[in-house]
Structures are given as structure tokens and as C-alpha cells.
C-alpha positions, 0 to 999 in steps of 0.5 A: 500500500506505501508503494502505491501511494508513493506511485500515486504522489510521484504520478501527481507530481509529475503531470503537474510540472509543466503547468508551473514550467513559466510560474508566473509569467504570462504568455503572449502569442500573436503576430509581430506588428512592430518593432521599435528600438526594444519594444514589440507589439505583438497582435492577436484578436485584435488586441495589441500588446507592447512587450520590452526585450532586454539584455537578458531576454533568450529568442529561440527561431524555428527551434534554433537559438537565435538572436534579436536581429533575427525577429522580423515584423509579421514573424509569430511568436509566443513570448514569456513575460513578467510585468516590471514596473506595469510593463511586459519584460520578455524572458524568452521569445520563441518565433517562426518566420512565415 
């Protein structure tokens, strides 16, 4: 019976990490509209979202590291983001060129 608890906590555990992969950053997914300096607005649904990238902000390009400049207006991305100061602050962009 210890076993099968311990089995059943481990399981629990485990289906549960990815949910807490980003803790509590939020997740912007959309299309680059613009790019100005270290500021990109991201579309979707309409709705425009600025986020500021800096010096510690990772870019991943079609599953590849990759670089700021490689970021392109019309590119789609998924951006994890924490709010600093009431501004979205990119941790890591993840885009794909159309």
C-alpha cells in the first residue's frame, strides 16, 4: 500500500510540472506588428500588446537559438513575460518566420 501511494504522489507530481514550467509569467502569442528600438507589439484578436526585450531576454527561431536581429515584423511568436514596473519584460521569445 506505501508503494502505491508513493506511485500515486510521484504520478501527481509529475503531470503537474509543466503547468508551473513559466510560474508566473504570462504568455503572449500573436503576430509581430512592430518593432521599435526594444519594444514589440505583438497582435492577436485584435488586441495589441507592447512587450520590452532586454539584455537578458533568450529568442529561440524555428527551434534554433537565435538572436534579436533575427525577429522580423509579421514573424509569430509566443513570448514569456513578467510585468516590471506595469510593463511586459520578455524572458524568452520563441518565433517562426512565415
Amino acid at each position: 500500500m506505501k508503494v502505491f501511494r508513493c506511485f500515486i504522489a510521484s504520478a501527481l507530481l509529475l503531470f503537474s510540472l509543466p503547468a508551473f514550467a513559466h510560474g508566473n509569467m504570462d504568455h503572449i502569442l500573436g503576430i509581430v506588428k512592430t518593432l521599435a528600438g526594444n519594444v514589440v507589439s505583438v497582435e492577436k484578436d485584435g488586441k495589441v500588446t507592447e512587450v520590452t526585450l532586454v539584455k537578458t531576454t533568450t529568442y529561440e527561431v524555428n527551434g534554433h537559438p537565435g538572436k534579436i536581429n533575427d525577429l522580423r515584423v509579421g514573424d509569430r511568436v509566443v513570448i514569456h513575460a513578467l510585468k516590471v514596473e506595469g510593463k511586459e519584460t520578455a524572458h524568452d521569445v520563441r518565433f517562426a518566420h512565415p
